[in-house]
N, CA and C atoms of all chains as a GROMACS GRO file, in nm:
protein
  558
    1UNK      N    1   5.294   5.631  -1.031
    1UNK     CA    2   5.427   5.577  -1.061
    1UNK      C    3   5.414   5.465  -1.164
    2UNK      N    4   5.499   5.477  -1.269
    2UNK     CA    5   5.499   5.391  -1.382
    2UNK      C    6   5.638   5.271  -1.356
    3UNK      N    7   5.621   5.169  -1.472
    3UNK     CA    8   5.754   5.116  -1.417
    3UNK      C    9   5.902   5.199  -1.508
    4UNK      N   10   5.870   5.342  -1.608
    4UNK     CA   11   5.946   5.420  -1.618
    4UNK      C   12   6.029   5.485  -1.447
    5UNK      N   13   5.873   5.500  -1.396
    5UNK     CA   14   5.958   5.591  -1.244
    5UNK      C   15   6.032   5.471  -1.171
    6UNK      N   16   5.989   5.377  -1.147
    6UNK     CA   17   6.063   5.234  -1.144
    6UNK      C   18   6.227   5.195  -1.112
    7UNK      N   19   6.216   5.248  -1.248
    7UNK     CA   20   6.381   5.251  -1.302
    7UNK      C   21   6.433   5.394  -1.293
    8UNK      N   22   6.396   5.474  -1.258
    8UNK     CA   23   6.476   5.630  -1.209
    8UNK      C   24   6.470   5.587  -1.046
    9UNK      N   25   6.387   5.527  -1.010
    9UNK     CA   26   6.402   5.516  -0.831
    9UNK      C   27   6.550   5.417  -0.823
   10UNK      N   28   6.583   5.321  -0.881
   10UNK     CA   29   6.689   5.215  -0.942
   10UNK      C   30   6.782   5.310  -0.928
   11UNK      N   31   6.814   5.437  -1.056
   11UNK     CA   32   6.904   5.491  -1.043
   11UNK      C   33   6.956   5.574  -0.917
   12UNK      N   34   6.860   5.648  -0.874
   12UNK     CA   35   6.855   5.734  -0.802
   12UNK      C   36   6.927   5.705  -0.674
   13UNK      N   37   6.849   5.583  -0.609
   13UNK     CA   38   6.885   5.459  -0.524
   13UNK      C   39   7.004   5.406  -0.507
   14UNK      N   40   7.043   5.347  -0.621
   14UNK     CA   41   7.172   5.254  -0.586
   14UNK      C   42   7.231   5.269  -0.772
   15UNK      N   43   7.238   5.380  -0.853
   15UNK     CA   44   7.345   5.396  -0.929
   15UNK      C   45   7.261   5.337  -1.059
   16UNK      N   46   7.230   5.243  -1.087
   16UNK     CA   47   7.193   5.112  -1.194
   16UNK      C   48   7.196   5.242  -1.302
   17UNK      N   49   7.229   5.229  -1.397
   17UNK     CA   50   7.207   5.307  -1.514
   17UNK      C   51   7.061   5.280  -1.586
   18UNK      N   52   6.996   5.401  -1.619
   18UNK     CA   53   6.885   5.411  -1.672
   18UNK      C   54   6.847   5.295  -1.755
   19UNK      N   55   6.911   5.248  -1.899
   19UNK     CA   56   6.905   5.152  -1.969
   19UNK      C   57   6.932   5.001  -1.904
   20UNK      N   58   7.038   4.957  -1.810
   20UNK     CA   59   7.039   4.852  -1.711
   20UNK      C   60   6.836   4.851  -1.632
   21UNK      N   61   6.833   4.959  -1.584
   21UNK     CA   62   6.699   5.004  -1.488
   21UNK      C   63   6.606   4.941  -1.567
   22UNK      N   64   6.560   4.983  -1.656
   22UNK     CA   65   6.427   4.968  -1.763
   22UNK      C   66   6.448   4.846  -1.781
   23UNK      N   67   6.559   4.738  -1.825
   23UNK     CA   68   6.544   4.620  -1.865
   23UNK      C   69   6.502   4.552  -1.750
   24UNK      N   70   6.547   4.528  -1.625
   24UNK     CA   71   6.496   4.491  -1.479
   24UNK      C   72   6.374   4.488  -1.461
   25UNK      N   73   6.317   4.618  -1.454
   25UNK     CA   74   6.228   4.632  -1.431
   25UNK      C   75   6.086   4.536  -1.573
   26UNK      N   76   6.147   4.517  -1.637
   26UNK     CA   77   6.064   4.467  -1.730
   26UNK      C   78   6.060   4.315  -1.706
   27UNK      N   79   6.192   4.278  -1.695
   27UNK     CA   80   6.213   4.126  -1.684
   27UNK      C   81   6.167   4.048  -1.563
   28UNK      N   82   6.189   4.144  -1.435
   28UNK     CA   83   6.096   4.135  -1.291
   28UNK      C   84   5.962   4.111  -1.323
   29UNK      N   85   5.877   4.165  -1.380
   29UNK     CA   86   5.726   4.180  -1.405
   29UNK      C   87   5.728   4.082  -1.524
   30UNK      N   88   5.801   4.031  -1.624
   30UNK     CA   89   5.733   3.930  -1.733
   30UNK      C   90   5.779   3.799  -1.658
   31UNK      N   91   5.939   3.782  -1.546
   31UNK     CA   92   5.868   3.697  -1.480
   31UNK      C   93   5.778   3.629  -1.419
   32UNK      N   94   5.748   3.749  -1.342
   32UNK     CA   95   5.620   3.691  -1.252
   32UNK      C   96   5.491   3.677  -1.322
   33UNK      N   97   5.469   3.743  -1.416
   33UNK     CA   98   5.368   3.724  -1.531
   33UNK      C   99   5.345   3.578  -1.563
   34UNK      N  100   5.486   3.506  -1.629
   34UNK     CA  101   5.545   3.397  -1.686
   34UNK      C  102   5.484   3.302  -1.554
   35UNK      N  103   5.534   3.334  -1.440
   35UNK     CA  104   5.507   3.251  -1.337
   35UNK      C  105   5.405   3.203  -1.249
   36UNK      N  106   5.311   3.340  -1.266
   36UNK     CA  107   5.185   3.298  -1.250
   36UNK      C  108   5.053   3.225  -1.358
   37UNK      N  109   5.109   3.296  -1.440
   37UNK     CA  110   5.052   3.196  -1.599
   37UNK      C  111   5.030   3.052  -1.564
   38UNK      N  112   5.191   3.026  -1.496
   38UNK     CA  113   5.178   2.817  -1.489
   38UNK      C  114   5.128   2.806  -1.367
   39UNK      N  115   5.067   2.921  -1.304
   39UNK     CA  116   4.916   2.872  -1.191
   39UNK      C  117   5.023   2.861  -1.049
   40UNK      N  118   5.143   2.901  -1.064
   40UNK     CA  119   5.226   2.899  -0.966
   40UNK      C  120   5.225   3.022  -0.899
   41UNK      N  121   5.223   3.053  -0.714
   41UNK     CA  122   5.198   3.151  -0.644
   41UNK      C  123   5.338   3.212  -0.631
   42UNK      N  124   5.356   3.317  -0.611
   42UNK     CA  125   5.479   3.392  -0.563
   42UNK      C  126   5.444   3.505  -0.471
   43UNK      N  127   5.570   3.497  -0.368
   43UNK     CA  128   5.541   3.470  -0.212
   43UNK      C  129   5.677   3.549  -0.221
   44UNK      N  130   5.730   3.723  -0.175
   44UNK     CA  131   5.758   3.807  -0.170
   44UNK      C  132   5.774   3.867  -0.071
   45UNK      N  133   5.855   3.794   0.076
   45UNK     CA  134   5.884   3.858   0.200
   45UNK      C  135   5.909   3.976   0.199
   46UNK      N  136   5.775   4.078   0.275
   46UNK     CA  137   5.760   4.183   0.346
   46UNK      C  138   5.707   4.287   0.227
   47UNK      N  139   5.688   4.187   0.172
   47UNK     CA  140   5.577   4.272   0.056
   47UNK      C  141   5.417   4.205   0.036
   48UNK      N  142   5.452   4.064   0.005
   48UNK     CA  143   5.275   4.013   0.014
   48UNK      C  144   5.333   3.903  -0.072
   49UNK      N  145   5.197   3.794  -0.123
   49UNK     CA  146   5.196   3.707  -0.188
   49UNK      C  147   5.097   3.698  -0.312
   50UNK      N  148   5.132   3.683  -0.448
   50UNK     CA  149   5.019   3.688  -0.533
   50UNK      C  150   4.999   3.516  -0.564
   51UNK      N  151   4.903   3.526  -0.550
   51UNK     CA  152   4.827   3.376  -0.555
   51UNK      C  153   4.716   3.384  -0.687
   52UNK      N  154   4.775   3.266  -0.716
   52UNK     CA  155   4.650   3.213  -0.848
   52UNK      C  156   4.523   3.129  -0.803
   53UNK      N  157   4.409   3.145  -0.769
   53UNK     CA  158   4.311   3.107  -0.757
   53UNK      C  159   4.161   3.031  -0.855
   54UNK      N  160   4.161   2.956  -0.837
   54UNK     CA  161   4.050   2.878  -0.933
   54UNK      C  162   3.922   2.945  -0.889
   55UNK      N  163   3.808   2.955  -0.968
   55UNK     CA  164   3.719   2.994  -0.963
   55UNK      C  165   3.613   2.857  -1.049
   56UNK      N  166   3.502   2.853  -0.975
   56UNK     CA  167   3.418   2.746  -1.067
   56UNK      C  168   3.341   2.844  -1.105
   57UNK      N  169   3.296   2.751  -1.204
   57UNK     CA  170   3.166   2.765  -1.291
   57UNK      C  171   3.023   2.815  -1.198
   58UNK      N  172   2.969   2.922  -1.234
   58UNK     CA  173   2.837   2.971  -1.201
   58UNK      C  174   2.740   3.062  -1.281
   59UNK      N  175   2.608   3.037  -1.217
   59UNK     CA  176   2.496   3.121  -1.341
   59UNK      C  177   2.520   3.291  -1.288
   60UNK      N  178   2.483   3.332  -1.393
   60UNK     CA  179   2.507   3.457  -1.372
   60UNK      C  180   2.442   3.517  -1.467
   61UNK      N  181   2.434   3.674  -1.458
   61UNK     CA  182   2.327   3.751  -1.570
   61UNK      C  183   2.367   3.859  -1.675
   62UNK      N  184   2.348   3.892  -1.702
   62UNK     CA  185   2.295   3.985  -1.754
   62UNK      C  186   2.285   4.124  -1.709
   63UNK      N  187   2.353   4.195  -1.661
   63UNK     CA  188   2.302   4.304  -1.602
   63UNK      C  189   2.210   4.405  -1.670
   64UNK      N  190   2.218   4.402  -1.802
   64UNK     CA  191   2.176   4.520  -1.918
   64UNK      C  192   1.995   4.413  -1.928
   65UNK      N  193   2.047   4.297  -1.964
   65UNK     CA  194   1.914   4.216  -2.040
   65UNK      C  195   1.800   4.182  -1.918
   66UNK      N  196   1.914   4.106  -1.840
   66UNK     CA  197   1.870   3.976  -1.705
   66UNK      C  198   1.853   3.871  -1.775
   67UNK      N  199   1.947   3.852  -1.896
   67UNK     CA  200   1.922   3.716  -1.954
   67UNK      C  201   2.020   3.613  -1.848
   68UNK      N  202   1.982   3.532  -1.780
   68UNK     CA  203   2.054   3.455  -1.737
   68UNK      C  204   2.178   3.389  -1.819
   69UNK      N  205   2.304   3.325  -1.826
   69UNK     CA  206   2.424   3.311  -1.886
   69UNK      C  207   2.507   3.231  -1.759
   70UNK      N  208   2.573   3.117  -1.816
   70UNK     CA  209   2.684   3.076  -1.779
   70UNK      C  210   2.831   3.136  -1.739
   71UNK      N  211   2.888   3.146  -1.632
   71UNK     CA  212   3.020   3.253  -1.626
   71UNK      C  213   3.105   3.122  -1.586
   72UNK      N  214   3.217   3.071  -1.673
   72UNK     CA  215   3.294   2.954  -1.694
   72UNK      C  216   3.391   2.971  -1.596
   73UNK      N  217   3.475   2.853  -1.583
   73UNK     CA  218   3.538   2.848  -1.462
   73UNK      C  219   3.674   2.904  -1.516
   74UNK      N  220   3.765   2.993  -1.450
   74UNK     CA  221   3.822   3.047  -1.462
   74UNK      C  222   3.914   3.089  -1.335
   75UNK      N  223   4.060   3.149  -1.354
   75UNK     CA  224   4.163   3.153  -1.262
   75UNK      C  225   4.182   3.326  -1.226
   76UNK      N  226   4.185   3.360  -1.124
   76UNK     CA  227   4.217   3.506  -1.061
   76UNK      C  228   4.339   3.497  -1.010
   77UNK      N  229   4.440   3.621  -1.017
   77UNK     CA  230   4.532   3.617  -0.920
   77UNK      C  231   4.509   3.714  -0.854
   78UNK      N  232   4.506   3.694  -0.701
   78UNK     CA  233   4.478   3.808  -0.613
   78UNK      C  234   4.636   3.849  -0.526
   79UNK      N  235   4.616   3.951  -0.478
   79UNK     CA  236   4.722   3.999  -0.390
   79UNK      C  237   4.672   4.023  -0.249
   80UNK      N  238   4.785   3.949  -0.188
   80UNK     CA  239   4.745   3.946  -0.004
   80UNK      C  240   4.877   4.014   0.032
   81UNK      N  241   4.842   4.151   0.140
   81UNK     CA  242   4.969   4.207   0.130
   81UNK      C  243   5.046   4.159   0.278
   82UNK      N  244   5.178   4.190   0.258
   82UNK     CA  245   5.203   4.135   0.376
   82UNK      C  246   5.171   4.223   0.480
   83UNK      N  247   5.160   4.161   0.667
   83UNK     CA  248   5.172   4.228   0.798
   83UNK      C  249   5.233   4.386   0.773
   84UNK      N  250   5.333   4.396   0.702
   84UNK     CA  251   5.476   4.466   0.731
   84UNK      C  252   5.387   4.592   0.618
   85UNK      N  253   5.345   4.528   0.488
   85UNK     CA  254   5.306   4.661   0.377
   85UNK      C  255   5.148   4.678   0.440
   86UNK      N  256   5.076   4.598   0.530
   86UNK     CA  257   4.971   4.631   0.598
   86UNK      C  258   5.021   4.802   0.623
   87UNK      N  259   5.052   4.723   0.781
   87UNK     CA  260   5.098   4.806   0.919
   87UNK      C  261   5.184   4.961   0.823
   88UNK      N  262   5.245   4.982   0.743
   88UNK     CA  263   5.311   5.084   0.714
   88UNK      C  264   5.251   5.161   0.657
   89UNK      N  265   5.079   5.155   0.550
   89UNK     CA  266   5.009   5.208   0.507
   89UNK      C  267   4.880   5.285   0.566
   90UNK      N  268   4.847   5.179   0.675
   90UNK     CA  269   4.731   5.192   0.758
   90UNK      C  270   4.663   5.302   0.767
   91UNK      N  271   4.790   5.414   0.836
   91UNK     CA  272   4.739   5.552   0.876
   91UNK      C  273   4.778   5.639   0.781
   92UNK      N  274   4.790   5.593   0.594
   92UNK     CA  275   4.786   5.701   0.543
   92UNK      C  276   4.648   5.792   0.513
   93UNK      N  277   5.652   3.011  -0.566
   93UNK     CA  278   5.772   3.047  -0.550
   93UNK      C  279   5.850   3.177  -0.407
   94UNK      N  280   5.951   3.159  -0.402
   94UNK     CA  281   6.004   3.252  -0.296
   94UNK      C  282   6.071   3.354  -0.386
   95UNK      N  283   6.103   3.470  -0.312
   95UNK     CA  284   6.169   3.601  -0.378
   95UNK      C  285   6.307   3.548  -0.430
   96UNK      N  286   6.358   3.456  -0.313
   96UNK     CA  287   6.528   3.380  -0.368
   96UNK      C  288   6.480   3.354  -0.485
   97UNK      N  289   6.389   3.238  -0.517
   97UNK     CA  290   6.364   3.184  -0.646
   97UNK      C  291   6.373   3.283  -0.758
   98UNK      N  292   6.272   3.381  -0.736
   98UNK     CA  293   6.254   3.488  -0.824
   98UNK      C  294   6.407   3.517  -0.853
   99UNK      N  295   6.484   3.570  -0.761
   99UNK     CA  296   6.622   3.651  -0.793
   99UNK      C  297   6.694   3.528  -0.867
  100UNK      N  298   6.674   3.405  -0.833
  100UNK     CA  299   6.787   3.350  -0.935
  100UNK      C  300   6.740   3.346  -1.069
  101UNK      N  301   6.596   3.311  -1.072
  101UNK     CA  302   6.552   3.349  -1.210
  101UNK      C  303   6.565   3.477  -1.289
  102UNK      N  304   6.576   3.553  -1.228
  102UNK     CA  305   6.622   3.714  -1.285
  102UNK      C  306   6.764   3.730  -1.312
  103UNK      N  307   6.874   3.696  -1.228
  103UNK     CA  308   6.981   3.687  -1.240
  103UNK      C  309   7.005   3.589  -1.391
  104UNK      N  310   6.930   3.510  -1.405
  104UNK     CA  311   7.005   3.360  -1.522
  104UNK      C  312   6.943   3.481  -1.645
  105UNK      N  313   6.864   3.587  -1.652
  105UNK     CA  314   6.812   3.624  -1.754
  105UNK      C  315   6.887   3.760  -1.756
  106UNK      N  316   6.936   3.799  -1.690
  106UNK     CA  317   7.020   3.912  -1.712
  106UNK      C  318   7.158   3.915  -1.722
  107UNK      N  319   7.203   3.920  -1.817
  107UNK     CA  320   7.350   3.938  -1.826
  107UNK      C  321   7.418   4.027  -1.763
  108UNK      N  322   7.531   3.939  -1.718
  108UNK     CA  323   7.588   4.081  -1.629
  108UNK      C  324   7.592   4.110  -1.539
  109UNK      N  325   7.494   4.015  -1.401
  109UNK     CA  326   7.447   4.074  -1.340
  109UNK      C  327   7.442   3.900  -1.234
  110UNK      N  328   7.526   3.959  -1.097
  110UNK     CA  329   7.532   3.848  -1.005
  110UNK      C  330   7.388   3.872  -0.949
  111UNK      N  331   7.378   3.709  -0.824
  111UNK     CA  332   7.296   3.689  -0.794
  111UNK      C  333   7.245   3.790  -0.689
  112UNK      N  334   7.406   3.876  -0.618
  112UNK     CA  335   7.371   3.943  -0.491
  112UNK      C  336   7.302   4.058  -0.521
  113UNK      N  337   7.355   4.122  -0.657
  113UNK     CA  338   7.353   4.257  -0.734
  113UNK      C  339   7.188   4.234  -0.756
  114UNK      N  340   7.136   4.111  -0.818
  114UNK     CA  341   6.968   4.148  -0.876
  114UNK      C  342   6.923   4.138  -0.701
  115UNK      N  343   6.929   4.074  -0.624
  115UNK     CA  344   6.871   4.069  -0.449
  115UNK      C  345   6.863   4.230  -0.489
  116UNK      N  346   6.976   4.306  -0.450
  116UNK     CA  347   6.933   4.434  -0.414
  116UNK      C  348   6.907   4.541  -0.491
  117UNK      N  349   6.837   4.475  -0.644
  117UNK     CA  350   6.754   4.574  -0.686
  117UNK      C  351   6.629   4.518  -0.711
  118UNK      N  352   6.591   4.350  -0.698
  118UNK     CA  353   6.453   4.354  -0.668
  118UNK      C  354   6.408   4.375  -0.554
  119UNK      N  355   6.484   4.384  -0.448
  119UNK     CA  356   6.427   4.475  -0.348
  119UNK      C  357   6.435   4.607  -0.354
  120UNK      N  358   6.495   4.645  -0.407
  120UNK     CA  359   6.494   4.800  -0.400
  120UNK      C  360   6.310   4.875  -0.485
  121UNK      N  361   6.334   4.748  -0.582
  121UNK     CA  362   6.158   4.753  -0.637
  121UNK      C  363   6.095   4.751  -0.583
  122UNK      N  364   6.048   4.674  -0.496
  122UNK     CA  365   5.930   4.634  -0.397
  122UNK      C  366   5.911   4.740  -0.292
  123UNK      N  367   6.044   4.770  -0.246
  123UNK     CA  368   6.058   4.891  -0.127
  123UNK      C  369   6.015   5.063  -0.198
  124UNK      N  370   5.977   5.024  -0.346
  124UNK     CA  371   5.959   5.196  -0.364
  124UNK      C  372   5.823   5.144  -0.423
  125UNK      N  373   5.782   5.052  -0.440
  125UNK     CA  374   5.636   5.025  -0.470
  125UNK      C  375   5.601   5.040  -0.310
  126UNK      N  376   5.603   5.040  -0.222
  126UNK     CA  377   5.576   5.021  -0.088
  126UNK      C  378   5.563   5.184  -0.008
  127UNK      N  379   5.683   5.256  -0.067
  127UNK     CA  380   5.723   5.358  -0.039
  127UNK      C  381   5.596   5.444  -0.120
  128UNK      N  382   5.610   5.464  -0.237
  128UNK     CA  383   5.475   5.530  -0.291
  128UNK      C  384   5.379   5.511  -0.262
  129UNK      N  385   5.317   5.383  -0.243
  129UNK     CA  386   5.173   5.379  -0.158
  129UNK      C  387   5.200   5.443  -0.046
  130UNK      N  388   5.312   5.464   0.052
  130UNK     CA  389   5.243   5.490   0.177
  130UNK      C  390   5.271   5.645   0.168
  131UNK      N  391   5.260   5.704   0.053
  131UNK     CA  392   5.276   5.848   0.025
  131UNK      C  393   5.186   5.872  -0.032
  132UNK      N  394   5.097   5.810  -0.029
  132UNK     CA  395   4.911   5.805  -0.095
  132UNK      C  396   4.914   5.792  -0.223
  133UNK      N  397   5.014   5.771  -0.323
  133UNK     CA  398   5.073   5.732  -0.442
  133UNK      C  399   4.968   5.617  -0.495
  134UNK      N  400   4.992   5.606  -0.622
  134UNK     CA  401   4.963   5.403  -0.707
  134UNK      C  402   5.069   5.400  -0.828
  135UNK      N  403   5.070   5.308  -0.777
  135UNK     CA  404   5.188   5.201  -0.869
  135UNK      C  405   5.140   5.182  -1.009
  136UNK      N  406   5.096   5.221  -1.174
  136UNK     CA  407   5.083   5.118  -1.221
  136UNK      C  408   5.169   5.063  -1.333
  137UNK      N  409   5.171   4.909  -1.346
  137UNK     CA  410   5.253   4.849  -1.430
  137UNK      C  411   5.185   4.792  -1.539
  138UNK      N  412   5.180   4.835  -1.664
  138UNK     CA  413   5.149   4.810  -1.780
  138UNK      C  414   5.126   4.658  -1.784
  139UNK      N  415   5.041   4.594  -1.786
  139UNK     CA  416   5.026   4.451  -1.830
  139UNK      C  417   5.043   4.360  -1.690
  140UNK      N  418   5.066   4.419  -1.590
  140UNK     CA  419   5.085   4.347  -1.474
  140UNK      C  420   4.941   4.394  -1.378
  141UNK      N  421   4.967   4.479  -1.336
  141UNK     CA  422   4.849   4.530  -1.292
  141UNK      C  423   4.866   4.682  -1.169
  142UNK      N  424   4.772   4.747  -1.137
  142UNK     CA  425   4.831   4.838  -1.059
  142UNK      C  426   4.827   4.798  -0.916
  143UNK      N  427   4.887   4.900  -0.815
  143UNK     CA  428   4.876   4.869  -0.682
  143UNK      C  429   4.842   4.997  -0.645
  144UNK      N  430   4.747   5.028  -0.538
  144UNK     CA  431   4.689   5.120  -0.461
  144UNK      C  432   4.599   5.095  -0.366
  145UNK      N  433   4.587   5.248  -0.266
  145UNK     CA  434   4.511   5.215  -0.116
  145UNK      C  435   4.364   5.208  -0.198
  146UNK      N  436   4.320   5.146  -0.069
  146UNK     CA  437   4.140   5.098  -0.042
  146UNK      C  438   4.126   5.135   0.120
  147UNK      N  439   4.039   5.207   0.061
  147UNK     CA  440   3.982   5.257   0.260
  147UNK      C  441   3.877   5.141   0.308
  148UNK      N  442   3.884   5.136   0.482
  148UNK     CA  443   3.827   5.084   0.478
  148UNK      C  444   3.781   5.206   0.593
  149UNK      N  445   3.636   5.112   0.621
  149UNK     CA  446   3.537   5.223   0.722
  149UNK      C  447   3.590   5.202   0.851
  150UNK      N  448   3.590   5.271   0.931
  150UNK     CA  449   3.572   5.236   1.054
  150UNK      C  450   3.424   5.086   1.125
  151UNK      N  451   3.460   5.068   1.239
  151UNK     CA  452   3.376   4.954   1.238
  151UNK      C  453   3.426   4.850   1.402
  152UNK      N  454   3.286   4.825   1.411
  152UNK     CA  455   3.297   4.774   1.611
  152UNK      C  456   3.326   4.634   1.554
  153UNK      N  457   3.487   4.589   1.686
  153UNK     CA  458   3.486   4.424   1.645
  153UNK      C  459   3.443   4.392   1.804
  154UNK      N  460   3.463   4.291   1.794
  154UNK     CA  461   3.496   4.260   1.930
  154UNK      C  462   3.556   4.142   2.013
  155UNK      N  463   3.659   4.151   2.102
  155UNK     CA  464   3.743   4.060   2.144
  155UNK      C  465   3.721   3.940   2.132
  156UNK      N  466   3.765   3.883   2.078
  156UNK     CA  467   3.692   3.704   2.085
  156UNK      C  468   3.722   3.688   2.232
  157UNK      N  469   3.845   3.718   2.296
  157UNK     CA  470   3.811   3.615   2.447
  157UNK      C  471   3.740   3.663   2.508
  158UNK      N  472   3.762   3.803   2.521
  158UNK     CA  473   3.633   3.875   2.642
  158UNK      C  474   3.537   3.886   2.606
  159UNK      N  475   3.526   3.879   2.491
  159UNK     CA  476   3.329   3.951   2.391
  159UNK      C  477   3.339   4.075   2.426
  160UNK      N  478   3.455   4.182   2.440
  160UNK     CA  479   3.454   4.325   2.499
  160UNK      C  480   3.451   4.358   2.341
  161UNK      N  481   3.363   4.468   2.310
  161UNK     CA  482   3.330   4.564   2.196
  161UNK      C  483   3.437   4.665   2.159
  162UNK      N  484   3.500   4.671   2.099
  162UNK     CA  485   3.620   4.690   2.048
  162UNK      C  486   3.584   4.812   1.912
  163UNK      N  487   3.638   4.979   1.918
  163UNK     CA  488   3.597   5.050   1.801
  163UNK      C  489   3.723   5.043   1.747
  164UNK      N  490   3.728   4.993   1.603
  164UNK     CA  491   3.866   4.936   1.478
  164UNK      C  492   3.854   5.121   1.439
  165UNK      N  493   3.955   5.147   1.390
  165UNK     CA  494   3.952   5.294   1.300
  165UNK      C  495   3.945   5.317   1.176
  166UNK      N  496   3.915   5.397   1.130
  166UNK     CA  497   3.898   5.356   0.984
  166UNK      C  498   4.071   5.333   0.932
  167UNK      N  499   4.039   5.266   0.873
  167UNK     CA  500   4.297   5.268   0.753
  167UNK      C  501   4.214   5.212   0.620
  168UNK      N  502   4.389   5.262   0.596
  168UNK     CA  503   4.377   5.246   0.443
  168UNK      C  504   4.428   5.071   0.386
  169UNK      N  505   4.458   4.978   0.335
  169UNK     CA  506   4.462   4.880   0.318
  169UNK      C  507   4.536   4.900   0.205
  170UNK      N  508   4.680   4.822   0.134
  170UNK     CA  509   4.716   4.768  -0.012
  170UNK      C  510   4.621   4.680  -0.074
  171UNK      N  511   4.621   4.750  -0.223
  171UNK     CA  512   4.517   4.694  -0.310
  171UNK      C  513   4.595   4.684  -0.452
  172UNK      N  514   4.592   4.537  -0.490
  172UNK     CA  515   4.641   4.514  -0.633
  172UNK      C  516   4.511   4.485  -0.697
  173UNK      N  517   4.540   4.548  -0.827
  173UNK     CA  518   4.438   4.523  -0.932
  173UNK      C  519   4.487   4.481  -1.045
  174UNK      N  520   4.439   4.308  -1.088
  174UNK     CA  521   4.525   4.240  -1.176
  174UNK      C  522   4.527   4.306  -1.351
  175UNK      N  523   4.609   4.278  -1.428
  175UNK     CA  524   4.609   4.407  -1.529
  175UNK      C  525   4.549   4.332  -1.660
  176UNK      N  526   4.511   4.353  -1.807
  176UNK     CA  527   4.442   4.271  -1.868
  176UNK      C  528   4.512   4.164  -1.927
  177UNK      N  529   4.637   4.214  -1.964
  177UNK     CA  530   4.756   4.116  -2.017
  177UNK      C  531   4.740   3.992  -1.934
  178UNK      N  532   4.789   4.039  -1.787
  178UNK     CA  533   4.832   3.919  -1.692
  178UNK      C  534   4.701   3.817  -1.691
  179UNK      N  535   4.555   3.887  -1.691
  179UNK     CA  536   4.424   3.833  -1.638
  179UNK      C  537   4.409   3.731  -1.775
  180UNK      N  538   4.439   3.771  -1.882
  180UNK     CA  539   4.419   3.682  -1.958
  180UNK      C  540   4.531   3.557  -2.043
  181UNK      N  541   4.666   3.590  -1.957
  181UNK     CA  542   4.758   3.502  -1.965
  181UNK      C  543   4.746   3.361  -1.861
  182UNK      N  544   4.680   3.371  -1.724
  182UNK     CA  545   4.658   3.321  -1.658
  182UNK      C  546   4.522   3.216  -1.733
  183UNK      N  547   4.441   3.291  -1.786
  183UNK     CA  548   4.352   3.215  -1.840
  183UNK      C  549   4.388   3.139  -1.942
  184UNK      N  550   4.516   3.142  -2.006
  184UNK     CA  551   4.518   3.080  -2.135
  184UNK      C  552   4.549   2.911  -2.131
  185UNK      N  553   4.597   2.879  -2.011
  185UNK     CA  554   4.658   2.736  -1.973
  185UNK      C  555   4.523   2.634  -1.914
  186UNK      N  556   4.404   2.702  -1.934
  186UNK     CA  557   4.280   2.651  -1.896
  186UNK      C  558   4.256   2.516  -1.957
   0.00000   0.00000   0.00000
């Protein structure tokens, strides 16, 4: 599923016209883009929470060489899903 | 941030479009990203990142109060995988 199918589930769903659909769906995702950028978490009842996480500085290698190398400190955003998108997937 | 937050921020950027009206189509998003995974489906979103299952194994826990040995079953788990756009927008405020 693309965020094309996205916006046909929109229509399909509750009417939204295709062209209304696609812009949503775009502006939803460059928000949260936008929002996690400024290191800010967003927290999405009964779906999960994406969190921005710091990472420090550590040695690290080389896998090809084994030249040892610096890996700089840097930010991850991970996804923790909620209880609810747990429990409903479990036994697929 | 909270999903309210989110919807008023979506609402101020969309014309046209009350605050109640974006509620029930960013949920209606989330509920078919939710819906496709649990149809063994993946989500992915261009520059955001995708979403899909991760198995996990089966595996003995065991009760913390009793210490009784407990067999978990194997399930499937939601899995986001952050996308390159987002991974390196996050990095840019370093």
């Amino acid at each position: 599923m693309t965020k094309a199918d996205l916006a046909d589930r929109l229509y399909e769903k509750i009417g939204l016209p295709k062209k209304e659909a696609t812009a949503i769906v775009e502006t939803l995702f460059d928000s949260m883009k936008n929002i996690l950028s400024e290191g800010e978490s967003i927290k999405i009842t009964g779906f999960g929470t994406f969190l921005v996480r710091k990472k420090g500085s550590r040695k690290g290698r080389n896998p090809k060489t084994g030249t040892e190398l610096e890996i700089e400190q840097r930010k991850v955003v991970t996804f923790k899903p909620s209880l609810q998108f747990k429990a409903l997937v479990e036994k697929v | 941030m909270t999903k309210s937050e989110l919807i008023e921020k979506i609402s101020e950027k969309v014309d046209g479009l009350s605050k109640k009206q974006t509620e029930v189509i960013v949920e209606t998003i989330f509920e078919s990203i939710k819906e496709s995974l649990a149809k063994g489906g993946k989500v992915e979103i261009r520059g955001f990142g995708n979403f899909r299952l991760r198995s996990r194994n089966a595996r003995k826990a065991r009760n913390p109060k009793t210490g009784e040995a407990v067999d978990v079953p194997p399930k499937k788990v939601p899995y986001f995988k952050v996308g390159k756009e987002l991974r390196e927008m996050v990095n840019r405020s370093l």
